[in-house]
Legacy VTK file of the C-alpha trace (Angstrom):
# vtk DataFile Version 3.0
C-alpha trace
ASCII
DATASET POLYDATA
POINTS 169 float
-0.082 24.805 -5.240
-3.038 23.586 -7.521
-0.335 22.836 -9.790
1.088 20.149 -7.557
-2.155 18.986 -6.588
-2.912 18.531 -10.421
0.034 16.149 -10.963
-0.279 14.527 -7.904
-4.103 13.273 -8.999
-2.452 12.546 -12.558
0.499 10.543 -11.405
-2.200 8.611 -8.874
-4.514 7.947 -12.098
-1.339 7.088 -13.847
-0.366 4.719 -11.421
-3.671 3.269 -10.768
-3.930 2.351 -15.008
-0.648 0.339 -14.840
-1.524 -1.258 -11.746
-5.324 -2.219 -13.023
-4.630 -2.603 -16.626
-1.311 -4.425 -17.010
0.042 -5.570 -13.263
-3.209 -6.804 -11.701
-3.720 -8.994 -15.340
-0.502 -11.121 -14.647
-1.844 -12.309 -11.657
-4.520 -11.105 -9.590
-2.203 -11.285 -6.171
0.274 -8.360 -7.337
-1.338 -5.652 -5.514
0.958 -2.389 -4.806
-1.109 -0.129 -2.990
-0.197 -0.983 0.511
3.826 -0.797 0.323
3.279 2.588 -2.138
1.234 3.841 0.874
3.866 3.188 3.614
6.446 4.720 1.284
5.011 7.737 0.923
3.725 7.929 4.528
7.977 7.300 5.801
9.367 9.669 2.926
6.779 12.458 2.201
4.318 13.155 5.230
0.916 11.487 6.576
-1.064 14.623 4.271
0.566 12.902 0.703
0.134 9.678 1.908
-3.696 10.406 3.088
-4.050 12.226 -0.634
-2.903 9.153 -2.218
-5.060 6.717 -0.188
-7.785 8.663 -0.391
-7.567 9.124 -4.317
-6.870 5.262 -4.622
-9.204 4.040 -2.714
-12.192 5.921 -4.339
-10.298 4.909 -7.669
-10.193 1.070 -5.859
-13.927 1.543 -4.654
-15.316 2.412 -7.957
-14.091 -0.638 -9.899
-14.552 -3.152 -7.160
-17.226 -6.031 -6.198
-16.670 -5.000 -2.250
-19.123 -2.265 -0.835
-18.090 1.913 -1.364
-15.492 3.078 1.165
-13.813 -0.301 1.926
-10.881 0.215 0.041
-10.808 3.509 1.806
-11.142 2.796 5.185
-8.595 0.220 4.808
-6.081 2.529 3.059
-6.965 4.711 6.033
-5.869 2.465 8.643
-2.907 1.281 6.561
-1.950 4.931 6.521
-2.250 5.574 10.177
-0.807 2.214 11.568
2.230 2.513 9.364
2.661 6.383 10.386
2.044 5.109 13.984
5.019 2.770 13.917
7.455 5.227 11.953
7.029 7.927 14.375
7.280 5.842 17.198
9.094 2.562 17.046
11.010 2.882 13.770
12.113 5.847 13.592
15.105 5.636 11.799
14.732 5.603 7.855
16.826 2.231 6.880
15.994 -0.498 4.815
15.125 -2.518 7.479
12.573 -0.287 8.447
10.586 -0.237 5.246
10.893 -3.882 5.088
8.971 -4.196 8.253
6.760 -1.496 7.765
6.205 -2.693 4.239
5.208 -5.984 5.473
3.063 -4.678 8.261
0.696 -2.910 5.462
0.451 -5.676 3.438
-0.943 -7.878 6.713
-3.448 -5.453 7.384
-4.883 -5.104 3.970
-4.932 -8.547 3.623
-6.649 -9.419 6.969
-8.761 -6.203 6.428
-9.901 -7.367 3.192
-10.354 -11.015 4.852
-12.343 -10.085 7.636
-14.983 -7.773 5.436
-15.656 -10.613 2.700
-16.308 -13.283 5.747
-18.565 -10.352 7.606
-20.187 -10.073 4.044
-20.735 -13.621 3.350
-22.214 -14.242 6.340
-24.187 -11.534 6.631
-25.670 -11.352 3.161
-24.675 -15.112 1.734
-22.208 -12.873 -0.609
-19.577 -15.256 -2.711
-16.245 -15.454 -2.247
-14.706 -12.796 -4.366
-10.742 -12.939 -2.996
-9.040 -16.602 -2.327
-6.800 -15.984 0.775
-4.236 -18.842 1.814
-0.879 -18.840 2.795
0.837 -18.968 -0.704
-0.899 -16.009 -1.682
0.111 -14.053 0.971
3.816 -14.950 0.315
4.028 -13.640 -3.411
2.293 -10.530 -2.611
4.911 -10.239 0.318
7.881 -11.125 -1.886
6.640 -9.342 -4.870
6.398 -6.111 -2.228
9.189 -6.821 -0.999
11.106 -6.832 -4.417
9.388 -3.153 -5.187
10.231 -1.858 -1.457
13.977 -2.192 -2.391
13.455 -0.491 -5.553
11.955 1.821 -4.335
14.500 2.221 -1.633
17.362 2.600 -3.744
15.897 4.627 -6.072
15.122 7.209 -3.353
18.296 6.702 -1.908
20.169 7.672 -4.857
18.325 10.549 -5.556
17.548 11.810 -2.171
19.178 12.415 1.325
16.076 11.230 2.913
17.104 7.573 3.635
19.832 6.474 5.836
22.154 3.443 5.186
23.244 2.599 8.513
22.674 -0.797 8.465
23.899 -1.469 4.653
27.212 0.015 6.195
27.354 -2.265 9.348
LINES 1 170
169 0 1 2 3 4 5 6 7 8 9 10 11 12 13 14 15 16 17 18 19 20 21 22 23 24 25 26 27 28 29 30 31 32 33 34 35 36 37 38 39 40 41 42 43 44 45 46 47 48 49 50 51 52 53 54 55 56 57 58 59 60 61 62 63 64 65 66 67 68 69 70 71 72 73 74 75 76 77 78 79 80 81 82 83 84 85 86 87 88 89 90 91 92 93 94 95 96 97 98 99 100 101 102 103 104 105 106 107 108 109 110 111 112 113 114 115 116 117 118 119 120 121 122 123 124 125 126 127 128 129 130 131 132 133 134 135 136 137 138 139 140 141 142 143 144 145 146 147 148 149 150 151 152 153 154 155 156 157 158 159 160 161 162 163 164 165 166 167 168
């Protein structure tokens, strides 16, 4: 058991490097965390998925200009919306279901992370540290998007997991 523990907090650190080091650099709007998160939450269970945010967002929370814990909190309530909506309103494991649920996290990060840099420039005359507009939000939904169907068919054709209803219809 502390042996999957162990490579769970190694493949997180793993992950977090390439996203920091080498994704992030190409452009600053290529952030992964939210659609990993609602994949793990829909394939694994709500426990990996809290492991991961948790692990990430401390990893997030050290290395960012935003206060300790708001990377965590957020990840928190990414977690539980998107666990929320797969137990209860999509509850069937198809593409089109990650899509949306996919999409859903990356709304709520980005209005999570919106609303906590306009509390914190008003509140403490803090500069802007993200740029949010439309076009941003549309390449980190496409480029989510794009790793959602990977990530998809990868699982699907290694696992039974996933269903492919509607790629049959």
């Amino acid at each position: 058991m502390i042996k999957k523990y162990f490579f769970t907090f190694l493949l997180i650190i793993v992950v977090f490097i390439i996203q920091q080091s080498l994704i992030i650099r190409l452009d600053a709007r290529l952030i992964f965390w939210p659609t990993i998160l609602s994949f793990i939450t829909v394939i694994f269970n709500p426990r990996w998925s809290l492991i991961w945010g948790l692990s990430a967002g401390f990893l997030l929370d050290i290395f960012s200009l935003l206060p300790f814990g708001s990377h965590l909190i957020i990840f928190f309530l990414i977690i539980a919306v998107v666990h929320l909506l797969s137990k209860n309103f999509l509850t069937d494991r198809s593409i089109l279901s990650f899509i949306i649920l996919s999409l859903v996290a990356i709304v709520i990060y980005n209005c999570l992370l919106y609303a906590e840099q306009t509390i914190l420039i008003k509140l403490i005359s803090q500069y802007q540290i993200f740029k949010f507009n439309l076009k941003s939000l549309l390449i980190q939904s496409i480029v989510n998007l794009i790793l959602t169907l990977i990530l998809f068919f990868t699982t699907l054709k290694f696992s039974k997991k996933l269903e492919t209803n509607i790629l049959m219809r």
